[in-house]
PyMOL Python script that loads the backbone (N, CA, C, O; Angstrom):
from pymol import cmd

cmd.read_pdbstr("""\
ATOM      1  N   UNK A   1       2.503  28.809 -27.599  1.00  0.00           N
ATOM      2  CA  UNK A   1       3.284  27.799 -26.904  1.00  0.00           C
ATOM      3  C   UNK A   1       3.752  28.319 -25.542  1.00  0.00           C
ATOM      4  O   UNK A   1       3.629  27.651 -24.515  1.00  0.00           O
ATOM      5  N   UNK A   2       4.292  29.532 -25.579  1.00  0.00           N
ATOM      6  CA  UNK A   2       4.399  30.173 -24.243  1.00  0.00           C
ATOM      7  C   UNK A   2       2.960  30.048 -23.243  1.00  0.00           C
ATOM      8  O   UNK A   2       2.875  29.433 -22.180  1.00  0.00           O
ATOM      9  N   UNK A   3       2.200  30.598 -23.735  1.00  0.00           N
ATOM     10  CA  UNK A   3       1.176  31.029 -22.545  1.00  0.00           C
ATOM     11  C   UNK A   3       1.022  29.030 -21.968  1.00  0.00           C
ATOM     12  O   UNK A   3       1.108  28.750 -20.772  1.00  0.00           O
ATOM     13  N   UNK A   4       0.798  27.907 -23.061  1.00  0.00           N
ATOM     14  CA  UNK A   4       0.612  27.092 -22.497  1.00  0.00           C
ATOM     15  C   UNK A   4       1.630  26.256 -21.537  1.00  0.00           C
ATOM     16  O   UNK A   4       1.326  25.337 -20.778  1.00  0.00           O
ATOM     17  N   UNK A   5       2.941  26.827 -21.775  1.00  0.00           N
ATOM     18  CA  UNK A   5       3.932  26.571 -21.335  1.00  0.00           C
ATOM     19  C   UNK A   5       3.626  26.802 -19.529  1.00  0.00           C
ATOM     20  O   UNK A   5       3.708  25.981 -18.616  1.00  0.00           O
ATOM     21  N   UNK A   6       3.210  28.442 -19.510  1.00  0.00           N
ATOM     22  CA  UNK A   6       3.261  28.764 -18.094  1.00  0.00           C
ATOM     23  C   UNK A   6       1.770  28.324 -17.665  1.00  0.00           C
ATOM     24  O   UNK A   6       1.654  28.187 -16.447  1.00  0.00           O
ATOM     25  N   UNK A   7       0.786  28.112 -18.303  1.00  0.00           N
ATOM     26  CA  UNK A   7      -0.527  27.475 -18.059  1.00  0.00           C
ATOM     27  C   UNK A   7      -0.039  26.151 -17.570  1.00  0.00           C
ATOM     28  O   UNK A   7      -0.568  25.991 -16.470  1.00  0.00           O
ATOM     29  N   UNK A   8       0.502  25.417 -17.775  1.00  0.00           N
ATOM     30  CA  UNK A   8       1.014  24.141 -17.391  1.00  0.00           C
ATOM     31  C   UNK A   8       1.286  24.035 -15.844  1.00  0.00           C
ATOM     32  O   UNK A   8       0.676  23.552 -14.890  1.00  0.00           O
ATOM     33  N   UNK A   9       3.015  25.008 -16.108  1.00  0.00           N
ATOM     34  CA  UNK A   9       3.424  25.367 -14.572  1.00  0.00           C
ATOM     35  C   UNK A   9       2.380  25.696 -13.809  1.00  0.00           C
ATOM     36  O   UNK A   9       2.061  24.933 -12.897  1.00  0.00           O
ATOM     37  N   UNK A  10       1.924  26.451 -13.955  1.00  0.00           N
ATOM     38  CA  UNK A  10       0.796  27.140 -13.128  1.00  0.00           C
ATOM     39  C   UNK A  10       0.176  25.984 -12.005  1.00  0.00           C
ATOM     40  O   UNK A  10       0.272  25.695 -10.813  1.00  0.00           O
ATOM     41  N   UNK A  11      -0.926  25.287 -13.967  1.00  0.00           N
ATOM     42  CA  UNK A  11      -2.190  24.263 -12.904  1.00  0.00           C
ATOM     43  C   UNK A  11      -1.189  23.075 -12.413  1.00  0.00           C
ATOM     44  O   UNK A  11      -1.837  22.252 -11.766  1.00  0.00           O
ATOM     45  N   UNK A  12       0.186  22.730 -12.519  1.00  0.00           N
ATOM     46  CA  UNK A  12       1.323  21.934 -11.914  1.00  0.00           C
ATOM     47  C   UNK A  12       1.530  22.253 -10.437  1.00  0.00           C
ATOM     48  O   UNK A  12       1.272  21.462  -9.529  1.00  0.00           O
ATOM     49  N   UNK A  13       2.166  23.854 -10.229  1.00  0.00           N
ATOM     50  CA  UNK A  13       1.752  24.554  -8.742  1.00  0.00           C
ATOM     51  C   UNK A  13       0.855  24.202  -7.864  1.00  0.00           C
ATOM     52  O   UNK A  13       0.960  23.904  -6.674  1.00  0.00           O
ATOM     53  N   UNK A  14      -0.482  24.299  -8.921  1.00  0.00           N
ATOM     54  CA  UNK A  14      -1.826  24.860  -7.711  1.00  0.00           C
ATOM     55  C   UNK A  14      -2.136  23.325  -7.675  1.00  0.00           C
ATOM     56  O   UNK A  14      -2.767  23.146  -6.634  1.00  0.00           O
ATOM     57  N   UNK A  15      -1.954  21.918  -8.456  1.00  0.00           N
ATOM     58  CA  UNK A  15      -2.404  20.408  -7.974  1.00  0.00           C
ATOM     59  C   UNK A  15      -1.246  20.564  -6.858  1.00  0.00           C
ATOM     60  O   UNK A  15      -1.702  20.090  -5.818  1.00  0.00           O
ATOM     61  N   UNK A  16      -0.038  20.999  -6.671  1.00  0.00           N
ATOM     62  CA  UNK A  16       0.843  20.368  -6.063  1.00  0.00           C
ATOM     63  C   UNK A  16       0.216  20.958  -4.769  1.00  0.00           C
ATOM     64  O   UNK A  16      -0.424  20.328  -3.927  1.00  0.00           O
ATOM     65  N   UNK A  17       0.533  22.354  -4.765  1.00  0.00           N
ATOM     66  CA  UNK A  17      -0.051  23.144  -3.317  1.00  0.00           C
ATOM     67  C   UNK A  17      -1.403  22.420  -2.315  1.00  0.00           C
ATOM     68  O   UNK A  17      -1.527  22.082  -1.138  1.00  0.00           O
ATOM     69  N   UNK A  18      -2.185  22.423  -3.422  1.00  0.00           N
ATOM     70  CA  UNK A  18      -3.680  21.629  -3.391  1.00  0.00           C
ATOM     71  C   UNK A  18      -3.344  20.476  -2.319  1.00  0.00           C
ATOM     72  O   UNK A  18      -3.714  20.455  -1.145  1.00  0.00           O
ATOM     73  N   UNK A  19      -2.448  19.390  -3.084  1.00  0.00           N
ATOM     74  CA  UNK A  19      -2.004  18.248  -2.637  1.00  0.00           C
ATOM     75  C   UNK A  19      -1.284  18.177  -1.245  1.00  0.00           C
ATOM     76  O   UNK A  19      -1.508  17.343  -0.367  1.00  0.00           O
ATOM     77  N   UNK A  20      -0.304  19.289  -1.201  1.00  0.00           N
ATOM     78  CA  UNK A  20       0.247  19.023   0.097  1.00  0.00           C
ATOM     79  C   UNK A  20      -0.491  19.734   0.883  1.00  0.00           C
ATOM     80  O   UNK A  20      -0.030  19.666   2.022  1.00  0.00           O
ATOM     81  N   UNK A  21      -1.773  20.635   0.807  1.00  0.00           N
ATOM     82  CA  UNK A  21      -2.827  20.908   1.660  1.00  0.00           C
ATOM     83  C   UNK A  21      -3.490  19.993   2.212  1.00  0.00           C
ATOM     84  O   UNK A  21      -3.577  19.845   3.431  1.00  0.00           O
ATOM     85  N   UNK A  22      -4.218  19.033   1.047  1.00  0.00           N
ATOM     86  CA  UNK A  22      -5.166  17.938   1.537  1.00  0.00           C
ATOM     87  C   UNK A  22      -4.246  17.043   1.952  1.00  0.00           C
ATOM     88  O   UNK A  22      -4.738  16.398   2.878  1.00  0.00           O
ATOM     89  N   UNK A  23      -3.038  16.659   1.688  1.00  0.00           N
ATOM     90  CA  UNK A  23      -2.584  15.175   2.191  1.00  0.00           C
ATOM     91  C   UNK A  23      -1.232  15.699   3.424  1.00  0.00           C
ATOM     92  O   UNK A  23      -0.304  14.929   3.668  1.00  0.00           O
ATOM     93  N   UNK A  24      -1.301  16.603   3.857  1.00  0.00           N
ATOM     94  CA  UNK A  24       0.005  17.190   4.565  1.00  0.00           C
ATOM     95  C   UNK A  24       0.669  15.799   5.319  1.00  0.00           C
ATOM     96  O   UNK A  24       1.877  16.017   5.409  1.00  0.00           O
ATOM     97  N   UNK A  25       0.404  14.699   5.790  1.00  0.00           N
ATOM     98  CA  UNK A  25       1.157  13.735   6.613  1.00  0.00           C
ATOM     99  C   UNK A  25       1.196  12.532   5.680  1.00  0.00           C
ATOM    100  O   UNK A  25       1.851  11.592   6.131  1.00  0.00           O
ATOM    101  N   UNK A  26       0.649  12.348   4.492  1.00  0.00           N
ATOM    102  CA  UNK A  26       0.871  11.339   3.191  1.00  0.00           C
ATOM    103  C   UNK A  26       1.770  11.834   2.638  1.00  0.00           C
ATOM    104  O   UNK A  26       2.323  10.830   2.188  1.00  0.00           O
ATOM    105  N   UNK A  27       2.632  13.058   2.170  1.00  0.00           N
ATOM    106  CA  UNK A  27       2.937  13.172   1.418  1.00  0.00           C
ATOM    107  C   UNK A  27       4.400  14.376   2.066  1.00  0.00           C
ATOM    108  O   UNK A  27       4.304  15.130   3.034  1.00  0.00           O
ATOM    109  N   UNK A  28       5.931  14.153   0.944  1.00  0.00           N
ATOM    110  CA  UNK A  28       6.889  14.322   1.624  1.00  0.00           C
ATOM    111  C   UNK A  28       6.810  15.475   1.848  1.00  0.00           C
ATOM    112  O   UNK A  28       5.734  16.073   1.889  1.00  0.00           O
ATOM    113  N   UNK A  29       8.793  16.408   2.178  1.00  0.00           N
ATOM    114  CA  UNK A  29       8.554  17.841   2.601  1.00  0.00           C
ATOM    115  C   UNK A  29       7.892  18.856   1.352  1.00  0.00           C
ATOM    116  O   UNK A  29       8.083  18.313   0.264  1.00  0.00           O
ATOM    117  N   UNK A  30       7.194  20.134   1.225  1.00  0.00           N
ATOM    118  CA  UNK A  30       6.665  20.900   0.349  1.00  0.00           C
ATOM    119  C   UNK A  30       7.597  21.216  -0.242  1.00  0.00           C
ATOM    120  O   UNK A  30       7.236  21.835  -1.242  1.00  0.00           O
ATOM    121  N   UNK A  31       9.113  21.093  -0.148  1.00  0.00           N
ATOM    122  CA  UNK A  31      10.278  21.211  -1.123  1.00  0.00           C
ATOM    123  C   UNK A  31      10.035  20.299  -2.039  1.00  0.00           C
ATOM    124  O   UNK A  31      10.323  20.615  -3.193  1.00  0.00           O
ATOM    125  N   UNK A  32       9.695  19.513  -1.899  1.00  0.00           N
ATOM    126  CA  UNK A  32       9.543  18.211  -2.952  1.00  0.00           C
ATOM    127  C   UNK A  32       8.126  17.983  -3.956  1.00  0.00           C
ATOM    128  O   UNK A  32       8.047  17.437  -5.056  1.00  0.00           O
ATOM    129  N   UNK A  33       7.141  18.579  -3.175  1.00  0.00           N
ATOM    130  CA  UNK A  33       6.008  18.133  -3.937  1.00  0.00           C
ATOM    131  C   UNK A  33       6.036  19.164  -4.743  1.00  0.00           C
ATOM    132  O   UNK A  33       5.819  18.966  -5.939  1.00  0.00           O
ATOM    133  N   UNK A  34       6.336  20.621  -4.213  1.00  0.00           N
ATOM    134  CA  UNK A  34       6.070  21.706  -5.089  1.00  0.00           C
ATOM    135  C   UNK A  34       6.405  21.316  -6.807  1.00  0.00           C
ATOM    136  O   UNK A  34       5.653  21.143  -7.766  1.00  0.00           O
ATOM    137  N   UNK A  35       8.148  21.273  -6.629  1.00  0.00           N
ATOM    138  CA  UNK A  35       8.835  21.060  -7.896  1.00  0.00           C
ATOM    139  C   UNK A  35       8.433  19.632  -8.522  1.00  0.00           C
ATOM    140  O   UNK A  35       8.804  19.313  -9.651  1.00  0.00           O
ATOM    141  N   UNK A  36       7.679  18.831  -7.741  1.00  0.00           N
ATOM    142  CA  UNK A  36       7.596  17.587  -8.658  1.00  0.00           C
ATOM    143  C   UNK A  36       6.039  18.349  -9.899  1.00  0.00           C
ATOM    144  O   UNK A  36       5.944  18.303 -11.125  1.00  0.00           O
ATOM    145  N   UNK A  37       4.990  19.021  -8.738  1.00  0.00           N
ATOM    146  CA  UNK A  37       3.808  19.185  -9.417  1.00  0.00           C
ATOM    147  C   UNK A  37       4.120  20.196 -10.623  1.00  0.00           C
ATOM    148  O   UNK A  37       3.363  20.197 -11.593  1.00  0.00           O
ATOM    149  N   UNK A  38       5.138  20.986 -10.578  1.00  0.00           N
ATOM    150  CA  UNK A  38       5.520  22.025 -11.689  1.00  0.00           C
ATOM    151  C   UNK A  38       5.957  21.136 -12.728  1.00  0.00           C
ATOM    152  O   UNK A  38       5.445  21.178 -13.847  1.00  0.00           O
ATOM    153  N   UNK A  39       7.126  20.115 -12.339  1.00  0.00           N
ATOM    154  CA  UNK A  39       7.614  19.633 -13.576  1.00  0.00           C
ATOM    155  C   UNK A  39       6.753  18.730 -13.970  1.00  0.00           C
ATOM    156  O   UNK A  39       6.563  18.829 -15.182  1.00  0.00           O
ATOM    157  N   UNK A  40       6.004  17.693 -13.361  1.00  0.00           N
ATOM    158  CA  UNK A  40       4.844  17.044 -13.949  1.00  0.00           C
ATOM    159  C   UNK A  40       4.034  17.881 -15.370  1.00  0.00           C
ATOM    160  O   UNK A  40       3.770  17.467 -16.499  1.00  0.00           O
ATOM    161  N   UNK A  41       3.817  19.167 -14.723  1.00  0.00           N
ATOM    162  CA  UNK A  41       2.599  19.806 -15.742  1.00  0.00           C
ATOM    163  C   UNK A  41       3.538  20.368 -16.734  1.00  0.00           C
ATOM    164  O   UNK A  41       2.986  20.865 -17.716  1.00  0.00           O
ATOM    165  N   UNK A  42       4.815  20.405 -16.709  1.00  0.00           N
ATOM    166  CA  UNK A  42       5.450  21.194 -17.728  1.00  0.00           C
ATOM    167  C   UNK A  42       5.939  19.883 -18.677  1.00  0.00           C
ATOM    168  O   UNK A  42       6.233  20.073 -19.858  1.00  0.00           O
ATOM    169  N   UNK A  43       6.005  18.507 -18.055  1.00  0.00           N
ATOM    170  CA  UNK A  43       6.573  17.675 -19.237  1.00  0.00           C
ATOM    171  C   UNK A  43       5.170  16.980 -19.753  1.00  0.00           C
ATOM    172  O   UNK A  43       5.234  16.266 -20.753  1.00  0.00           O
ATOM    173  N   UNK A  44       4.268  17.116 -19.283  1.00  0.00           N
ATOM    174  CA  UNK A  44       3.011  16.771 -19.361  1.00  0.00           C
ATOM    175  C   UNK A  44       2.367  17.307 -20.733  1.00  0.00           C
ATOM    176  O   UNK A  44       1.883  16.688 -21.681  1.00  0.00           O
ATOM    177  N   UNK A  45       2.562  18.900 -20.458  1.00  0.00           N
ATOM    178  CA  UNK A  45       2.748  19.950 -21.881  1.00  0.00           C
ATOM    179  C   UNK A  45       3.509  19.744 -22.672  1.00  0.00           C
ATOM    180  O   UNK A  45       3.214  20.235 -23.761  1.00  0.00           O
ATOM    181  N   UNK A  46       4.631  19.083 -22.626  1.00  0.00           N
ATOM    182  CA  UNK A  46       5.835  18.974 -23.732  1.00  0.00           C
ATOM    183  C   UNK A  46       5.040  17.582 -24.301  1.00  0.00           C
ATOM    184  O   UNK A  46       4.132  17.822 -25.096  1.00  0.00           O
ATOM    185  N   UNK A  47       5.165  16.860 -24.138  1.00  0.00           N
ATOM    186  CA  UNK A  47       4.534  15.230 -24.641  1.00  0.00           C
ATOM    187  C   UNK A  47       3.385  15.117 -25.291  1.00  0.00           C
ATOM    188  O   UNK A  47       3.129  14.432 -26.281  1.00  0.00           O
ATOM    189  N   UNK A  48       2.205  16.356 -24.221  1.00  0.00           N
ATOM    190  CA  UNK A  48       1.134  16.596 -25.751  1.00  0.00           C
ATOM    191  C   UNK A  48       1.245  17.165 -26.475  1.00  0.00           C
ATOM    192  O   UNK A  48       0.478  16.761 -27.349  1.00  0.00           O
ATOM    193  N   UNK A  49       2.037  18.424 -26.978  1.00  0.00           N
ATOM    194  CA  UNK A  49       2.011  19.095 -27.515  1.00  0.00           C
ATOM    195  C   UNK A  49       2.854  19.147 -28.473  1.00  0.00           C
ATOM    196  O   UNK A  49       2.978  20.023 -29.330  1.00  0.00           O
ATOM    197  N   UNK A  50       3.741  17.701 -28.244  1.00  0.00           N
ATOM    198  CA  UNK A  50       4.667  16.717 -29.174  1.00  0.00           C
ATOM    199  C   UNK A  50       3.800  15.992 -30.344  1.00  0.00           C
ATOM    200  O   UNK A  50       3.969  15.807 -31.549  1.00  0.00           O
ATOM    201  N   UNK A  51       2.490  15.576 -29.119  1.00  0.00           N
ATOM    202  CA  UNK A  51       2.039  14.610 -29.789  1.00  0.00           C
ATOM    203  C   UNK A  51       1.153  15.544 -30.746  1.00  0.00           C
ATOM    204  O   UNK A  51       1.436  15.533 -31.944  1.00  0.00           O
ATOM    205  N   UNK A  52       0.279  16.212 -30.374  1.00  0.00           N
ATOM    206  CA  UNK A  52      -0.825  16.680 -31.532  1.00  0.00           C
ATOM    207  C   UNK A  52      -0.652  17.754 -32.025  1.00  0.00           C
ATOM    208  O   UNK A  52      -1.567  18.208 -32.711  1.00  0.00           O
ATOM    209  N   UNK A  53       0.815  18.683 -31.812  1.00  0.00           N
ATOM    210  CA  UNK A  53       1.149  19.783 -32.336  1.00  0.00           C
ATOM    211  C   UNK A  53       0.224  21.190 -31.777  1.00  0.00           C
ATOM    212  O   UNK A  53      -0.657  21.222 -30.918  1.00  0.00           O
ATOM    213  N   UNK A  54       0.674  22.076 -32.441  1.00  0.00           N
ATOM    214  CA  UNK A  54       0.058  23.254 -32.298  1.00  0.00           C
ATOM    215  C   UNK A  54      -1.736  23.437 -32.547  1.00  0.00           C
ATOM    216  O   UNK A  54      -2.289  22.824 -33.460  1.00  0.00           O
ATOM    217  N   UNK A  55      -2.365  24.184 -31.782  1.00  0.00           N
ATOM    218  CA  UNK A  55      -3.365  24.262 -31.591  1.00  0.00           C
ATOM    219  C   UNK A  55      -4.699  23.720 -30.847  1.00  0.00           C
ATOM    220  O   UNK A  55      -5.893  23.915 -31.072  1.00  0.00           O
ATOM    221  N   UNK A  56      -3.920  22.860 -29.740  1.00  0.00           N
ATOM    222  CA  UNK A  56      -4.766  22.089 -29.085  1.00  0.00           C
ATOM    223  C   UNK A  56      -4.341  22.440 -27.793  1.00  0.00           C
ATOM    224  O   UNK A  56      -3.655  21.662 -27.131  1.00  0.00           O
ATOM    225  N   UNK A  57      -4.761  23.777 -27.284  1.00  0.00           N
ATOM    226  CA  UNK A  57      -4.031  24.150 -26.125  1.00  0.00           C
ATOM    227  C   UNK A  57      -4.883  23.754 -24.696  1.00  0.00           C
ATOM    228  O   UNK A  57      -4.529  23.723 -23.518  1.00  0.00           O
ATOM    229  N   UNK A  58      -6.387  23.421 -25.490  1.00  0.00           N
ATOM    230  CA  UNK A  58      -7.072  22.385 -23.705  1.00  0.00           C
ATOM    231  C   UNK A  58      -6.162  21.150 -23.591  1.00  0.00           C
ATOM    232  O   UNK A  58      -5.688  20.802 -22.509  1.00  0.00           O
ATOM    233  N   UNK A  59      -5.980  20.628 -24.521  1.00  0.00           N
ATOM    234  CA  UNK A  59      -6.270  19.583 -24.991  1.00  0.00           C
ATOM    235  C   UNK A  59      -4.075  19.378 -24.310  1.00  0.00           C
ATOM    236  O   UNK A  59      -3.607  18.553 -23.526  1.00  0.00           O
ATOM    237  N   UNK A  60      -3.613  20.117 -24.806  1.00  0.00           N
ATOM    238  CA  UNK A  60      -2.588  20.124 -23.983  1.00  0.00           C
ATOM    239  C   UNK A  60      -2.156  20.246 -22.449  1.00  0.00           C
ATOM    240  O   UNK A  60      -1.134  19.830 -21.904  1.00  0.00           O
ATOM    241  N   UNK A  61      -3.547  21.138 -21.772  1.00  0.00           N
ATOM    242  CA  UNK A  61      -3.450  21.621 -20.878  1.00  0.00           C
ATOM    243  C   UNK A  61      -3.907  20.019 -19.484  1.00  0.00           C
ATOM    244  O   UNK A  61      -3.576  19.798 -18.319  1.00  0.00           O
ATOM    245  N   UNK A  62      -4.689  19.373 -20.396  1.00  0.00           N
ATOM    246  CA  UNK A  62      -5.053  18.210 -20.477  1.00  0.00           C
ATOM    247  C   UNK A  62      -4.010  17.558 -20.155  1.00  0.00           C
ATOM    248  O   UNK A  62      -3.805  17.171 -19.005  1.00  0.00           O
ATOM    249  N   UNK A  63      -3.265  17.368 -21.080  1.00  0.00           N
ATOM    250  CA  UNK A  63      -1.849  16.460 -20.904  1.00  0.00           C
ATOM    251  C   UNK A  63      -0.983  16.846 -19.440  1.00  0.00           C
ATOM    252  O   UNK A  63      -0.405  16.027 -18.726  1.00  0.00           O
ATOM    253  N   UNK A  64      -1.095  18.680 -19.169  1.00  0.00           N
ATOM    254  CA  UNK A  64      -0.444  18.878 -18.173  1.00  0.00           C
ATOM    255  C   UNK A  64      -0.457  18.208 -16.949  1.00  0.00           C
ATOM    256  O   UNK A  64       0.467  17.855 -16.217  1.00  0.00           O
ATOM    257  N   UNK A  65      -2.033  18.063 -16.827  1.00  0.00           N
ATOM    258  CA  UNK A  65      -3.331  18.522 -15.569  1.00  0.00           C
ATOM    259  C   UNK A  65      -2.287  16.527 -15.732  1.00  0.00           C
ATOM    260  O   UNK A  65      -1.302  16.275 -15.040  1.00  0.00           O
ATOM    261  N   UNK A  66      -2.742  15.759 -16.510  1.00  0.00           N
ATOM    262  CA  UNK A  66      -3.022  14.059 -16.255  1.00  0.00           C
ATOM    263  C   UNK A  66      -1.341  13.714 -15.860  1.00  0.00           C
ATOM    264  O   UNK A  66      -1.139  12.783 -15.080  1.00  0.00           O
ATOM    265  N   UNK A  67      -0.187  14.467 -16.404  1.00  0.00           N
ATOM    266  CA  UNK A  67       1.194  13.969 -15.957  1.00  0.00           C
ATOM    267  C   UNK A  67       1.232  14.317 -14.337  1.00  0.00           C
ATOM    268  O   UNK A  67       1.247  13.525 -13.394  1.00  0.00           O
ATOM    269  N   UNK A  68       1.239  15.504 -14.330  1.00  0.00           N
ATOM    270  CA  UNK A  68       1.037  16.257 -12.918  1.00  0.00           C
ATOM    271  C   UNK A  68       0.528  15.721 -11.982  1.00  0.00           C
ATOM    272  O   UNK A  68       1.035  16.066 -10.914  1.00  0.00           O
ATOM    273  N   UNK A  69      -0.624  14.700 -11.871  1.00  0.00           N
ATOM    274  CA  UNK A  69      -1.285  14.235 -11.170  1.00  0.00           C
ATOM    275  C   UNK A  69      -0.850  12.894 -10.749  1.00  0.00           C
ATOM    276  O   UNK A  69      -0.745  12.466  -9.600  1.00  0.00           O
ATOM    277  N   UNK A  70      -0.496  12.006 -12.423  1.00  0.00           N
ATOM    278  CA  UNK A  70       0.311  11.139 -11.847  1.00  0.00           C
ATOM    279  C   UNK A  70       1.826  11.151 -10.816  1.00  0.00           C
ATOM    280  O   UNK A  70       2.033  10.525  -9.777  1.00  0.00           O
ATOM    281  N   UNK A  71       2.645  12.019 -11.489  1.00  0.00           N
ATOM    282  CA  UNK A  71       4.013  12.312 -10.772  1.00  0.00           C
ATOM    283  C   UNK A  71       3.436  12.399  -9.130  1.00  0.00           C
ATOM    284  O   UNK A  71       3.864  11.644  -8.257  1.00  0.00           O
ATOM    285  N   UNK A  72       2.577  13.267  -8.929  1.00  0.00           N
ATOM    286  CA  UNK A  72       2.199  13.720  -7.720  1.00  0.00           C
ATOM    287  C   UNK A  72       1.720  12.538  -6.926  1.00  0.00           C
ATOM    288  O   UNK A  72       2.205  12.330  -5.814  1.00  0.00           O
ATOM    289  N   UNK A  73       0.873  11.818  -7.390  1.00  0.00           N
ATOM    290  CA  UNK A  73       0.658  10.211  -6.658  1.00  0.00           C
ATOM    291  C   UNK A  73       1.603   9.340  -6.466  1.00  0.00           C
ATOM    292  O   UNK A  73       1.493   8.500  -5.573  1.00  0.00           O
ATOM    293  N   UNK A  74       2.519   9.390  -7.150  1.00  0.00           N
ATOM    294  CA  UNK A  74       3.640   8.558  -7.160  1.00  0.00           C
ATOM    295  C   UNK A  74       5.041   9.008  -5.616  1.00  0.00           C
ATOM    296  O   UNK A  74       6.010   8.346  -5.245  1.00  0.00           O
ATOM    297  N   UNK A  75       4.548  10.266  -5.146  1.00  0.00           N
ATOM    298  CA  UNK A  75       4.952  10.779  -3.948  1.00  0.00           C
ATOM    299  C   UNK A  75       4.197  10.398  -2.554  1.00  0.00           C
ATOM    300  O   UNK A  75       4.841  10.534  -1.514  1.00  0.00           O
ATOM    301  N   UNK A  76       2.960   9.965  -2.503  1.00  0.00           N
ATOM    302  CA  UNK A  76       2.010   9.591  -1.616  1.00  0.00           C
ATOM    303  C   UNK A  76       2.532   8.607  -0.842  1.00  0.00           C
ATOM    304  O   UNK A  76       3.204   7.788  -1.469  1.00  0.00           O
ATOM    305  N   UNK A  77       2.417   8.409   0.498  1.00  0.00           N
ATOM    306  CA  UNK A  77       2.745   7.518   1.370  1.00  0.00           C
ATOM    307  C   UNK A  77       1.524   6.938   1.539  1.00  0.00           C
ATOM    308  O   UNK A  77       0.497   7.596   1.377  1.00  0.00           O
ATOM    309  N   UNK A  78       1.501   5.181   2.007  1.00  0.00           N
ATOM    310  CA  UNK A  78       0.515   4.639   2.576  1.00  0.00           C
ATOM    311  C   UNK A  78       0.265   5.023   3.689  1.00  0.00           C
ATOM    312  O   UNK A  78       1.127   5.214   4.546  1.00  0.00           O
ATOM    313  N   UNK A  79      -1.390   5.256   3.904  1.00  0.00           N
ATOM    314  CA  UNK A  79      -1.864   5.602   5.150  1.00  0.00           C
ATOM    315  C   UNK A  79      -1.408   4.850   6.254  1.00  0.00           C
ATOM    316  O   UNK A  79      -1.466   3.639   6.043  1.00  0.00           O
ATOM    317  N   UNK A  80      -1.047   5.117   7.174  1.00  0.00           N
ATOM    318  CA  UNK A  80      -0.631   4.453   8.575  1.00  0.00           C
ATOM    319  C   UNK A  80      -1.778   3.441   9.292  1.00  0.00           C
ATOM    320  O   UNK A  80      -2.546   4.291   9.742  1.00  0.00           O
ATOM    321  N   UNK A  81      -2.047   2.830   9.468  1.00  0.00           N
ATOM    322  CA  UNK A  81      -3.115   1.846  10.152  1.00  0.00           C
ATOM    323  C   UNK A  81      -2.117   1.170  11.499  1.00  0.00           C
ATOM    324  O   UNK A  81      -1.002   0.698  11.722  1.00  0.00           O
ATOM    325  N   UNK A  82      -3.758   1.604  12.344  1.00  0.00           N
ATOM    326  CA  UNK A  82      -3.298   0.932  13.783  1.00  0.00           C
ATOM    327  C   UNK A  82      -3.360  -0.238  13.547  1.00  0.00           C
ATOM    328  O   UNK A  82      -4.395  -0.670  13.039  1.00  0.00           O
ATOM    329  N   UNK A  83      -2.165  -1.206  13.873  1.00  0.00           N
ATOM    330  CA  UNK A  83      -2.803  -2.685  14.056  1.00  0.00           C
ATOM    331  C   UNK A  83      -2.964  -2.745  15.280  1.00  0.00           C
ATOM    332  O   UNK A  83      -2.285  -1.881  15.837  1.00  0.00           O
ATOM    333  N   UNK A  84      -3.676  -3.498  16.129  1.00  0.00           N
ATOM    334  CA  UNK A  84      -4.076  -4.472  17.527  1.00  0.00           C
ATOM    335  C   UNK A  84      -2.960  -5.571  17.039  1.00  0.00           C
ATOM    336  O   UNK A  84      -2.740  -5.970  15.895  1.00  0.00           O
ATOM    337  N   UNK A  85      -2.391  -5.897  18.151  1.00  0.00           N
ATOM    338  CA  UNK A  85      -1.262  -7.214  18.336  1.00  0.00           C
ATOM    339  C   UNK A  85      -2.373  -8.136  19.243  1.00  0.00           C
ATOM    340  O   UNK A  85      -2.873  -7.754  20.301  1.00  0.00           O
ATOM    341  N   UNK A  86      -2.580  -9.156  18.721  1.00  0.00           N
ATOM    342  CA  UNK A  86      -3.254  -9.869  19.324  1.00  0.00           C
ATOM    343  C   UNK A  86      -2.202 -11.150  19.973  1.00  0.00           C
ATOM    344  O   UNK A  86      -1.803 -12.026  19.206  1.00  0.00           O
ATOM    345  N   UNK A  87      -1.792 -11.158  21.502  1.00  0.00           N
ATOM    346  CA  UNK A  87      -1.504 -12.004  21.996  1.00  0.00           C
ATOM    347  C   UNK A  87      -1.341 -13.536  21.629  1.00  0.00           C
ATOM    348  O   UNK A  87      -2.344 -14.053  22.120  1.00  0.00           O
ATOM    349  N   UNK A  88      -0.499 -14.650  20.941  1.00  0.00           N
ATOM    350  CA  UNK A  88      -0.928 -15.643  21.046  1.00  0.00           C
ATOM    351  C   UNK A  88      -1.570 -16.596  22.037  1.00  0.00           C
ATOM    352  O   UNK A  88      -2.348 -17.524  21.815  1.00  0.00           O
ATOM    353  N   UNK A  89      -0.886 -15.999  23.584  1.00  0.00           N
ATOM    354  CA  UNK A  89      -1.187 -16.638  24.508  1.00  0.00           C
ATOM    355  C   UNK A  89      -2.454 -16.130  25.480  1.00  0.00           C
ATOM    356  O   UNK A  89      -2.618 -16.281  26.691  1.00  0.00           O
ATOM    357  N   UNK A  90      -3.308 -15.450  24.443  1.00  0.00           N
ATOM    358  CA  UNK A  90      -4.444 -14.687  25.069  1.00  0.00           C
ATOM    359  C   UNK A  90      -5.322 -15.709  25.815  1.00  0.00           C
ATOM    360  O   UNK A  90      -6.328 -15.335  26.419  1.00  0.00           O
TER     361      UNK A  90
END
""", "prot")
cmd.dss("prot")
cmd.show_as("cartoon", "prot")
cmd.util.cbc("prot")
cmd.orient("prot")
């Protein structure tokens, strides 16, 4: 339960890091994403590992990887788009 515990945190870290690498202007300050992607993968681990008990430690790790990812999207800003103002009186 330990090792999957910090296996969690871990792949929670490295989506979050990951994330504010690839999305650096989608997404808020790295104070924020860090600790969201840790606790994602750590309650992610608690909920599977609620659900199917001991011995399913992909399968938990699983649960980490899919909370983590959601929490982490749920931080994403919409992309910015130029609009053109089109004159009515063009």
């Amino acid at each position: 339960m330990l090792l999957e515990a910090v296996g969690s945190a871990l792949l929670g870290l490295a989506l979050a890091l990951a994330a504010g690498h690839r999305f650096p202007r989608r997404l808020p300050s790295q104070r924020l994403v860090v600790p969201t992607g840790v606790a994602g993968g750590l309650f992610g681990a608690f909920v599977t590992h609620s659900a199917l008990g001991p011995g399913h430690a992909l399968a938990t790790l699983g649960g980490a990887l899919v909370l983590s990812v959601a929490l982490l999207s749920l931080l994403v800003r919409p992309a910015r788009r130029r609009t053109q103002q089109i004159g009515a009186n063009a």
